[in-house]
Backbone and ligand atoms as CSV (ligand in chain L), in Angstrom:
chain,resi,resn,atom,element,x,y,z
A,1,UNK,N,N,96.271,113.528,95.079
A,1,UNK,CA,C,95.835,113.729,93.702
A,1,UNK,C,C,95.991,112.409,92.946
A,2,UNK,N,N,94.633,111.935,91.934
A,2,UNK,CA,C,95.240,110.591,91.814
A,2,UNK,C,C,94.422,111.028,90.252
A,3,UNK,N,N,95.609,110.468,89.535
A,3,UNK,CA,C,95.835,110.787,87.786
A,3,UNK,C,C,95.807,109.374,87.197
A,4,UNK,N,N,94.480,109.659,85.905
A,4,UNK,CA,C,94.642,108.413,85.431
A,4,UNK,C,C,94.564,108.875,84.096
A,5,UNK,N,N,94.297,108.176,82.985
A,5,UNK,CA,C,95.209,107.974,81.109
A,5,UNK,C,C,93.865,109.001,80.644
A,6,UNK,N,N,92.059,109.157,80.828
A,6,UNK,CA,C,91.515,109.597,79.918
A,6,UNK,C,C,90.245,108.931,80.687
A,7,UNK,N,N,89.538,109.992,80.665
A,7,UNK,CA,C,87.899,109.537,80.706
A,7,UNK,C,C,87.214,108.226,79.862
A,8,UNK,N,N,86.532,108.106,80.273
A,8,UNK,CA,C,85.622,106.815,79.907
A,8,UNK,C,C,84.410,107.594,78.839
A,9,UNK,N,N,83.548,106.602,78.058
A,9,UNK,CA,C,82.445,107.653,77.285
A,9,UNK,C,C,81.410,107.755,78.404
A,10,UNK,N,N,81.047,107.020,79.731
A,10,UNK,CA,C,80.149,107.838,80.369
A,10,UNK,C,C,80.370,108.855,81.505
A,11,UNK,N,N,81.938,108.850,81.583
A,11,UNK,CA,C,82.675,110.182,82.287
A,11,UNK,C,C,82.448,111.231,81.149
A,12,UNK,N,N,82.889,110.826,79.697
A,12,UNK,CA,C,83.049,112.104,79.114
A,12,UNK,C,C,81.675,112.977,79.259
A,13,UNK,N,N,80.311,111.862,78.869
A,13,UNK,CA,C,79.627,112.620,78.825
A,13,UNK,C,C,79.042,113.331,79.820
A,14,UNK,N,N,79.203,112.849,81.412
A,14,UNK,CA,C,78.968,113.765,82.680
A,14,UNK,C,C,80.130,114.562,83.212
A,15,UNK,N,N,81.089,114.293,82.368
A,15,UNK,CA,C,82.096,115.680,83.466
A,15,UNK,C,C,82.466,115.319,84.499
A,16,UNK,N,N,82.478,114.027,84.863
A,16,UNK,CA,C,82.638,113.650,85.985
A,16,UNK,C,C,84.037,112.480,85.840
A,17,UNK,N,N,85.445,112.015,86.707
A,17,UNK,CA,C,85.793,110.855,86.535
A,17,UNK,C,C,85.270,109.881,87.470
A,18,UNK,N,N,86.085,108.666,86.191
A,18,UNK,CA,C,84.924,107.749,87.016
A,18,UNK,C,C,83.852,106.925,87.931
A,19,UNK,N,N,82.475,107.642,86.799
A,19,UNK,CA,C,82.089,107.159,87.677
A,19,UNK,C,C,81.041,106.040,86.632
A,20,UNK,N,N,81.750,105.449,85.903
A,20,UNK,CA,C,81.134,103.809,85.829
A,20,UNK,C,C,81.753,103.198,86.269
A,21,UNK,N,N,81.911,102.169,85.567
A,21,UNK,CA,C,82.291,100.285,86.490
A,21,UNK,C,C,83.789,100.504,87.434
A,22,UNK,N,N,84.642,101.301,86.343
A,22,UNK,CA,C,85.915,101.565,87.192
A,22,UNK,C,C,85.978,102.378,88.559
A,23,UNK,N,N,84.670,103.075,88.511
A,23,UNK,CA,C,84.531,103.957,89.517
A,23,UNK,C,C,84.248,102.956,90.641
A,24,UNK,N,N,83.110,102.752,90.589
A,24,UNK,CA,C,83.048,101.574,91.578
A,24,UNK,C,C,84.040,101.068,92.309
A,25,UNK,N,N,85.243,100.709,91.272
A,25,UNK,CA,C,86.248,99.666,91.982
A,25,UNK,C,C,86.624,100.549,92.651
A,26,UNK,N,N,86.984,101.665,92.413
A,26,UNK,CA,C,87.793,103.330,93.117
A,26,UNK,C,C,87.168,103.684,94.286
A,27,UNK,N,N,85.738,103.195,94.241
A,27,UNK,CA,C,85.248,103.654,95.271
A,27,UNK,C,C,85.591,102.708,96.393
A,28,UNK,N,N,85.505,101.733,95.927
A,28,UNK,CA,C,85.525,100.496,97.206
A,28,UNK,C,C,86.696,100.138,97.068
A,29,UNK,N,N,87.630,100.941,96.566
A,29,UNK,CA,C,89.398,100.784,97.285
A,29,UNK,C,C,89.453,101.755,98.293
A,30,UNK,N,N,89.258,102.991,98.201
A,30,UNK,CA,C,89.271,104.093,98.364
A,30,UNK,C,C,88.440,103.852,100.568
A,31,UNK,N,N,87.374,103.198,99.839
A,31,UNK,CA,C,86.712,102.852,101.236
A,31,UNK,C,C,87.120,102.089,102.051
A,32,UNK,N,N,88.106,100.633,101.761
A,32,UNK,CA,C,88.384,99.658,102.141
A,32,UNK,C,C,89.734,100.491,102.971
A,33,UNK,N,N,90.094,101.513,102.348
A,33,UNK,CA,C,91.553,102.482,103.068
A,33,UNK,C,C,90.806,103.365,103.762
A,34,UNK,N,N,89.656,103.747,104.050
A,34,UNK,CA,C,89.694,104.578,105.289
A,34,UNK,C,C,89.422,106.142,104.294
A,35,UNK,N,N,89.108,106.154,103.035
A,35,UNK,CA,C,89.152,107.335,102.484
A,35,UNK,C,C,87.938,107.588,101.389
A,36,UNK,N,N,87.446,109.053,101.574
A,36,UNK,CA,C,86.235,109.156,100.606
A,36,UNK,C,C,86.873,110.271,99.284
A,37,UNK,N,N,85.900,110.086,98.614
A,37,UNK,CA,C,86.138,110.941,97.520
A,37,UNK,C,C,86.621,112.105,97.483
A,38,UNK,N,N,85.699,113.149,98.161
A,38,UNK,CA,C,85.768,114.241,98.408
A,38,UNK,C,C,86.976,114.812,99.393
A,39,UNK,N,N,87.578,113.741,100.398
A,39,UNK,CA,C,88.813,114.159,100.366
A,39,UNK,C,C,90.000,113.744,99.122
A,40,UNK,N,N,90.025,113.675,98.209
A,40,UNK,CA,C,90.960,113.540,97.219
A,40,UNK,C,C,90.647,114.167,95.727
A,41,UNK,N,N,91.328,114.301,95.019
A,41,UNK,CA,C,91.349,115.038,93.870
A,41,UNK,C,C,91.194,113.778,92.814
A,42,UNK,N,N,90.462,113.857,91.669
A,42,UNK,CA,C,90.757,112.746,90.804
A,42,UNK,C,C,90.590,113.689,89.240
A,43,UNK,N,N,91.899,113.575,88.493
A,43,UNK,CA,C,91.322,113.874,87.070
A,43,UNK,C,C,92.056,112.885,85.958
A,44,UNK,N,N,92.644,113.324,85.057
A,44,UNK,CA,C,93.199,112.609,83.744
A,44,UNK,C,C,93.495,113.158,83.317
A,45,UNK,N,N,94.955,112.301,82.427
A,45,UNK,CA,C,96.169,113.357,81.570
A,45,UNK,C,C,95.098,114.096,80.425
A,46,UNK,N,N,94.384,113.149,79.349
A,46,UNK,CA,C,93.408,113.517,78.214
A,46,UNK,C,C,92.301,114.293,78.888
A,47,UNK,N,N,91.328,115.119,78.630
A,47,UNK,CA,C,90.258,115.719,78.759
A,47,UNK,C,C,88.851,115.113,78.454
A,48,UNK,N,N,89.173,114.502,77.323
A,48,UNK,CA,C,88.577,113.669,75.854
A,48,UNK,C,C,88.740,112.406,76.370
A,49,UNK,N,N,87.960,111.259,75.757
A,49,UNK,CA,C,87.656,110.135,75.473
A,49,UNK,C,C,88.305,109.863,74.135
A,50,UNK,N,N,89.257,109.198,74.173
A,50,UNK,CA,C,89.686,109.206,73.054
A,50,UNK,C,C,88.436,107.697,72.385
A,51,UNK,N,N,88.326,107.791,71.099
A,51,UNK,CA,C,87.395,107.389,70.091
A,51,UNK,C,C,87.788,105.829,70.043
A,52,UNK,N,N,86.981,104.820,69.915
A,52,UNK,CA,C,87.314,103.473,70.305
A,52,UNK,C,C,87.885,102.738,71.729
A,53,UNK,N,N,88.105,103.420,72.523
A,53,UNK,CA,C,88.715,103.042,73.937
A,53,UNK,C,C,89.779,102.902,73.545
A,54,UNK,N,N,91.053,103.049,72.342
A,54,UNK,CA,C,92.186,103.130,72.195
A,54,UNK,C,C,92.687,103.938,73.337
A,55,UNK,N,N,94.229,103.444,73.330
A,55,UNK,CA,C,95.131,104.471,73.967
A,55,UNK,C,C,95.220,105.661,73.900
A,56,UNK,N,N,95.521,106.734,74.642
A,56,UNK,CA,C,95.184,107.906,74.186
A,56,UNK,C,C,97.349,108.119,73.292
A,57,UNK,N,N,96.877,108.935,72.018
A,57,UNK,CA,C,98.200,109.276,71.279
A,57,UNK,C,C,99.023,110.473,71.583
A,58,UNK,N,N,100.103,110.469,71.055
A,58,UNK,CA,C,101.255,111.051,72.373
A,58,UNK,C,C,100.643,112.380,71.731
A,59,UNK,N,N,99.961,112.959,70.436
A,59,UNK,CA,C,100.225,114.162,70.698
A,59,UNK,C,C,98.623,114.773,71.377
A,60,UNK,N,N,97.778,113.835,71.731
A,60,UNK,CA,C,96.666,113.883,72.297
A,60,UNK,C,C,97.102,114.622,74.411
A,61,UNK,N,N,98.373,113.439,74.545
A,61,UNK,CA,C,98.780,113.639,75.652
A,61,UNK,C,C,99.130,114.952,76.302
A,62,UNK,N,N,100.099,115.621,75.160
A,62,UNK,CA,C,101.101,116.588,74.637
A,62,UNK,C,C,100.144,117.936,74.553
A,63,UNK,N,N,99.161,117.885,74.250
A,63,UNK,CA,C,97.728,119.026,74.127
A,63,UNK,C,C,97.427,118.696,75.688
A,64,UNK,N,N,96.933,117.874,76.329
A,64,UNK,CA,C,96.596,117.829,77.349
A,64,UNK,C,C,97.146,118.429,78.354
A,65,UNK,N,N,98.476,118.054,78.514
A,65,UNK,CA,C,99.336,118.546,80.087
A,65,UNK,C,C,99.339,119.641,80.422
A,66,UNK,N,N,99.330,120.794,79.692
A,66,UNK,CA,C,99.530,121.950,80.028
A,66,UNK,C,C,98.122,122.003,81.298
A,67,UNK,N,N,96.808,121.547,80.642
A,67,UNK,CA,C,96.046,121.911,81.953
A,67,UNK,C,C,96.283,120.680,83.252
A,68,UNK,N,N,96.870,119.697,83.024
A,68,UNK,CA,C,97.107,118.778,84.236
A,68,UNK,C,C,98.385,119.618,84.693
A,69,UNK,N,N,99.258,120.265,84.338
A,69,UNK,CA,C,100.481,121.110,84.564
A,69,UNK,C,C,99.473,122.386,85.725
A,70,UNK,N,N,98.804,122.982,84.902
A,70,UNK,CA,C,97.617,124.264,85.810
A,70,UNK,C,C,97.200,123.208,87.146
A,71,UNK,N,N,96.435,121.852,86.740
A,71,UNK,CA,C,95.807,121.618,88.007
A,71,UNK,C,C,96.523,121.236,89.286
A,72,UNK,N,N,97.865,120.832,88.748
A,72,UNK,CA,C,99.182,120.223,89.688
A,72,UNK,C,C,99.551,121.850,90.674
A,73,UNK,N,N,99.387,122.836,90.014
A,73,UNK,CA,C,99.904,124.169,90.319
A,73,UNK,C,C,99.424,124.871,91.149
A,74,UNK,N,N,97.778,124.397,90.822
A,74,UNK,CA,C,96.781,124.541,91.658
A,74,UNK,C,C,96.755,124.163,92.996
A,75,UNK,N,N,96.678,122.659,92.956
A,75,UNK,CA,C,96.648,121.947,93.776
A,75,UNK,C,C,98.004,121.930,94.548
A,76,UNK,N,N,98.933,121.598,94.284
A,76,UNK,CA,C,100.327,121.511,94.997
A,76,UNK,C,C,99.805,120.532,95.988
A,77,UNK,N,N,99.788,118.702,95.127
A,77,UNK,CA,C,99.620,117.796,95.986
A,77,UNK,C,C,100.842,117.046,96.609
A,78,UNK,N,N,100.969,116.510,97.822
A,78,UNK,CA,C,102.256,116.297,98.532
A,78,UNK,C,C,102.197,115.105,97.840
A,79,UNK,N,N,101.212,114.360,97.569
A,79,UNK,CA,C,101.138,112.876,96.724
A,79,UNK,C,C,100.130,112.847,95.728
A,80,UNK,N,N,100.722,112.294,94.786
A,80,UNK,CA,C,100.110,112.012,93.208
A,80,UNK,C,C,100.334,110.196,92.921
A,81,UNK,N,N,99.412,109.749,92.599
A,81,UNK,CA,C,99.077,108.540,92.300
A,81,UNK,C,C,98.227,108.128,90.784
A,82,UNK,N,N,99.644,107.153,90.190
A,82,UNK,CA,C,99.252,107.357,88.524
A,82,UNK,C,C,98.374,106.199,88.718
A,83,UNK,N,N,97.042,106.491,88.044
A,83,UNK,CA,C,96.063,105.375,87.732
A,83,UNK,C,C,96.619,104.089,86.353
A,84,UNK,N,N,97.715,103.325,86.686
A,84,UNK,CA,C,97.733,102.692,85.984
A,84,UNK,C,C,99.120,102.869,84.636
A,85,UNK,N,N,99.160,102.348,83.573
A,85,UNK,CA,C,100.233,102.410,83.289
A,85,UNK,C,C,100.797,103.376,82.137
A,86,UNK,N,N,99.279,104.127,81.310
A,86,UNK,CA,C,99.860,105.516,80.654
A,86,UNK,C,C,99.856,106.524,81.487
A,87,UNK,N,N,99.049,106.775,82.538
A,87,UNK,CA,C,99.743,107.572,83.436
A,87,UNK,C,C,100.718,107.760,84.274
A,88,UNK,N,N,100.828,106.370,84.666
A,88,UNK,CA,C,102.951,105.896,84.605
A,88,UNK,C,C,103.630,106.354,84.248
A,89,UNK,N,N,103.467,106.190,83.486
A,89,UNK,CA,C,104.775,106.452,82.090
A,89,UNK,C,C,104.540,107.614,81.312
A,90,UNK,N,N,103.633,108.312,81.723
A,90,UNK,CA,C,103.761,109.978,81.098
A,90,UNK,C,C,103.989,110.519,82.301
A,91,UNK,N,N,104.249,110.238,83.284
A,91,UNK,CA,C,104.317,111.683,85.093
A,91,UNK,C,C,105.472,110.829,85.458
A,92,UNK,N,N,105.533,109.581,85.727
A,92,UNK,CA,C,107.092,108.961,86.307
A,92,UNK,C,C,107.801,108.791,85.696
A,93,UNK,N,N,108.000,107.836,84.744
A,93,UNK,CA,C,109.059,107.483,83.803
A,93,UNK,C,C,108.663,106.786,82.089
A,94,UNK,N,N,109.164,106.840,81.159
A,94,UNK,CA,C,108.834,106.256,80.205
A,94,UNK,C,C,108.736,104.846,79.566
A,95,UNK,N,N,109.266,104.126,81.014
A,95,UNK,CA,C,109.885,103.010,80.802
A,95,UNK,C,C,109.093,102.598,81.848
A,96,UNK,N,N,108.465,103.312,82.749
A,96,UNK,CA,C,107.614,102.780,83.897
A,96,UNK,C,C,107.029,101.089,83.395
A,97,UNK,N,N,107.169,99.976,84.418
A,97,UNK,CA,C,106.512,98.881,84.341
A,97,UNK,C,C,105.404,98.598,85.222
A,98,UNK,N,N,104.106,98.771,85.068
A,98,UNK,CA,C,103.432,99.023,85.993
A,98,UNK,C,C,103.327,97.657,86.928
A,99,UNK,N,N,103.599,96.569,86.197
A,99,UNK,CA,C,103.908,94.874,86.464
A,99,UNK,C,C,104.639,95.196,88.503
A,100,UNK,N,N,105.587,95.337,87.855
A,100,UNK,CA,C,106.917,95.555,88.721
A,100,UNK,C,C,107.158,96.300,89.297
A,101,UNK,N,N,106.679,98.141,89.165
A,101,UNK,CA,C,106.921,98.943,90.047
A,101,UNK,C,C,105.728,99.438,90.458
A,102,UNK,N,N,104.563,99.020,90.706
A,102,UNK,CA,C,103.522,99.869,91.182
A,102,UNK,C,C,103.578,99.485,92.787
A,103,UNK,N,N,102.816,100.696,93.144
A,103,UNK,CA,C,103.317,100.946,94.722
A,103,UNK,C,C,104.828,100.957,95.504
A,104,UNK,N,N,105.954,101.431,94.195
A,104,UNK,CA,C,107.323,101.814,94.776
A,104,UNK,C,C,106.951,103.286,94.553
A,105,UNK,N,N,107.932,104.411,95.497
A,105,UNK,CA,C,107.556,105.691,95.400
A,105,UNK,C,C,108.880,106.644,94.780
A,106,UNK,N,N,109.079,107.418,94.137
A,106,UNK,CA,C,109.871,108.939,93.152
A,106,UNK,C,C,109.219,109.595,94.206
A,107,UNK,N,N,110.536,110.740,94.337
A,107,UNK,CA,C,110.281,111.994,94.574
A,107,UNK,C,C,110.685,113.030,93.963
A,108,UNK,N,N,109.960,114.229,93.601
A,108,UNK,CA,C,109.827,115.161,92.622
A,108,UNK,C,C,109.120,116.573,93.574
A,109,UNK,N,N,110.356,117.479,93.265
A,109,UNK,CA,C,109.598,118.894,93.812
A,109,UNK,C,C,108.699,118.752,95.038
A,110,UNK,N,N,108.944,118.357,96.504
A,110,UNK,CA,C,108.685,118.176,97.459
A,110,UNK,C,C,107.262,117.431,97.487
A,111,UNK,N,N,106.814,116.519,95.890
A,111,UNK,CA,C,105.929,115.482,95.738
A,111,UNK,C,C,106.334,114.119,95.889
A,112,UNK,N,N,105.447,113.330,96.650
A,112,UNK,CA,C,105.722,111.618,96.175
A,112,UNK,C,C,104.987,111.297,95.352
A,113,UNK,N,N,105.720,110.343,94.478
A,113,UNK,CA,C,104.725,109.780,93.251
A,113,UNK,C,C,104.884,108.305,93.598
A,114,UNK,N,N,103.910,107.541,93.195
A,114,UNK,CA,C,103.532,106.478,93.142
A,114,UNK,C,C,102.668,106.267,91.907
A,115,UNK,N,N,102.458,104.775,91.531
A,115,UNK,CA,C,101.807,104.259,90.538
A,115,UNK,C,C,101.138,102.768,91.649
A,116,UNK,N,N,99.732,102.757,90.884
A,116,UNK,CA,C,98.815,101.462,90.985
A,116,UNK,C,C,98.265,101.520,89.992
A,117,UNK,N,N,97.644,99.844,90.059
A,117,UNK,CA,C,96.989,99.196,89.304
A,117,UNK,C,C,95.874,100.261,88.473
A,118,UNK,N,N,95.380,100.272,87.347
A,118,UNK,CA,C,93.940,100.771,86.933
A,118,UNK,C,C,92.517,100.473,87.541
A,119,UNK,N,N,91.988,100.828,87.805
A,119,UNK,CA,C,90.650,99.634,88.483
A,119,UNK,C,C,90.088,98.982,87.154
A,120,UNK,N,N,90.434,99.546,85.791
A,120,UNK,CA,C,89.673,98.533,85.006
A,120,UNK,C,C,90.443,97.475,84.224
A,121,UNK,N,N,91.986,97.490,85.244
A,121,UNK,CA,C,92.904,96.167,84.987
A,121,UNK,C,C,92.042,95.097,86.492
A,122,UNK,N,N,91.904,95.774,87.239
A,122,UNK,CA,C,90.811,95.117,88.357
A,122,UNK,C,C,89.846,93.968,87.950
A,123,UNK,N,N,89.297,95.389,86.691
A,123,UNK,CA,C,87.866,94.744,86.113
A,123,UNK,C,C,88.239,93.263,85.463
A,124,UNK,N,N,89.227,93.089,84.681
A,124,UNK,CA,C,89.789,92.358,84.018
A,124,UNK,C,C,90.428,91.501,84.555
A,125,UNK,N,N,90.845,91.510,85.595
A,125,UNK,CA,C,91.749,90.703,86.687
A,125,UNK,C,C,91.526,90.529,88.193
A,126,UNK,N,N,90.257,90.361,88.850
A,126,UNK,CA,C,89.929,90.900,90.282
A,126,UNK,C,C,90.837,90.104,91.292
A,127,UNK,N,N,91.896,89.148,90.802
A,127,UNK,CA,C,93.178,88.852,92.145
A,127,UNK,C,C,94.071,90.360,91.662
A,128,UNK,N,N,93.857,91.177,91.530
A,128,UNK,CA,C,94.897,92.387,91.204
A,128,UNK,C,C,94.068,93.076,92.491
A,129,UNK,N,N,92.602,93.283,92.697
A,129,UNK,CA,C,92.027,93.908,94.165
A,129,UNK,C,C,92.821,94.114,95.096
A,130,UNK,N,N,93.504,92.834,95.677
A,130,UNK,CA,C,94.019,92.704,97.090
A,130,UNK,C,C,95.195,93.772,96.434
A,131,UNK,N,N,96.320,93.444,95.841
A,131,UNK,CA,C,97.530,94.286,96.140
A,131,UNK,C,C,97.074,95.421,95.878
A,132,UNK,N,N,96.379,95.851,95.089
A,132,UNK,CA,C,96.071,97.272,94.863
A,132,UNK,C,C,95.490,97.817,96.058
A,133,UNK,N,N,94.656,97.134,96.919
A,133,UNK,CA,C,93.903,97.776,98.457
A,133,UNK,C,C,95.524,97.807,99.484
A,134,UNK,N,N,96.208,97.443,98.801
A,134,UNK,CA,C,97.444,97.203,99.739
A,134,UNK,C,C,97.988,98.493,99.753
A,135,UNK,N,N,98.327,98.675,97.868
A,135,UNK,CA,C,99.150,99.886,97.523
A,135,UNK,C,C,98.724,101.008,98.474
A,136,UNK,N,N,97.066,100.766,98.000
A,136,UNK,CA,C,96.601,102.160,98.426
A,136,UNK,C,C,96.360,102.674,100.202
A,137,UNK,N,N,96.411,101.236,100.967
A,137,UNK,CA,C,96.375,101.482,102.230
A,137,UNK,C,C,97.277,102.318,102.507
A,138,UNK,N,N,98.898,101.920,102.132
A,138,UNK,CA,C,100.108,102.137,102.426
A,138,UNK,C,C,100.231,103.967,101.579
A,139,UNK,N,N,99.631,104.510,100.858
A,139,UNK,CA,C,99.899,105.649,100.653
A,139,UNK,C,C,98.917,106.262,101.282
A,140,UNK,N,N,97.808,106.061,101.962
A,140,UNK,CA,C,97.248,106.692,103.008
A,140,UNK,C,C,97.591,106.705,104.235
A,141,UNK,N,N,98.860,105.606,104.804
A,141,UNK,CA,C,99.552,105.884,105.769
A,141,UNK,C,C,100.392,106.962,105.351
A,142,UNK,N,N,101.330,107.257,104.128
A,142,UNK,CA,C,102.154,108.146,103.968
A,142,UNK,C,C,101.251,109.173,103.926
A,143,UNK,N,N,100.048,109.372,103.414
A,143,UNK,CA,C,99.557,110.839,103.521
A,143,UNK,C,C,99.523,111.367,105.103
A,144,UNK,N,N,98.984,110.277,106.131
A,144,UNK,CA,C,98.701,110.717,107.319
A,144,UNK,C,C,100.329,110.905,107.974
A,145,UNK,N,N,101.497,110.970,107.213
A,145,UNK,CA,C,102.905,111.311,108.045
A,145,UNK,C,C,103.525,112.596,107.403
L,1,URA,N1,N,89.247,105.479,83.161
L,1,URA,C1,C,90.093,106.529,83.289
L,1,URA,O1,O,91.282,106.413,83.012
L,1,URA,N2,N,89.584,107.687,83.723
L,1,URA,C2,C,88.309,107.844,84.066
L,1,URA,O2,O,87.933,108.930,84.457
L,1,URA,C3,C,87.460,106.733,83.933
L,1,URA,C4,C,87.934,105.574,83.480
């Protein structure tokens, strides 16, 4: 299951996550590990796009969880992977540094959690690619154990 901060405005408007520019990068991490879409789950803490590409606000978050709480319940994924660093720091810790701890792993209720990069810190930074194809190799070895 891999959780990221809030739809994009051309996710919001298809219902879909991403699938603009960030998607892309998702896709061709995702591929570069040996893994397609459709085996994995992808949604977001927000529902909404929050207005300006701002951060999404804590009580925006706070409305939200209850259905990321349903889809976790649903799903009962053995691994969850925060897209980046408000989904960090709202599912792992509050203090999460995404700098410093992404791709270390928490365990929670017979889940591993992990955190990586955003793909649209990618977009913004493409030497962030390699470690992030790293992170994600290495939690597709843990899925396959
Ligand atoms: N960024 C996100 O955090 N989620 C999406 O679905 C798309 C872009």
């Amino acid at each position: 299951m891999l959780i990221a901060e809030a739809p994009g405005e051309q996710e919001d408007r298809q219902g879909t996550p991403f699938v603009g520019r960030s998607g892309e990068i998702l896709d061709r991490l995702l591929q570069d590990c040996g893994l397609r879409r459709d085996e994995i789950y992808i949604t977001n803490i927000l529902k909404c796009h929050p207005p300006g590409n701002r951060d999404p606000q804590e009580g925006e978050k706070e409305a939200c969880v209850p259905y990321l709480k349903y889809e976790t319940y649903l799903l009962k994924p053995k691994i969850i992977v925060c897209l980046g660093r408000v989904a960090a720091q709202r599912i792992i810790s509050a203090d999460y540094k995404i700098t410093r701890q992404h791709g270390t792993w928490t365990c929670r209720k017979n889940c591993a959690l992990t955190a990586v990069y955003h793909p649209s810190a990618i977009l913004r930074d493409p030497s962030k690619y390699e470690i992030t194809k790293k992170d994600f190799c290495e939690i597709v070895k843990n899925g396959q154990n």
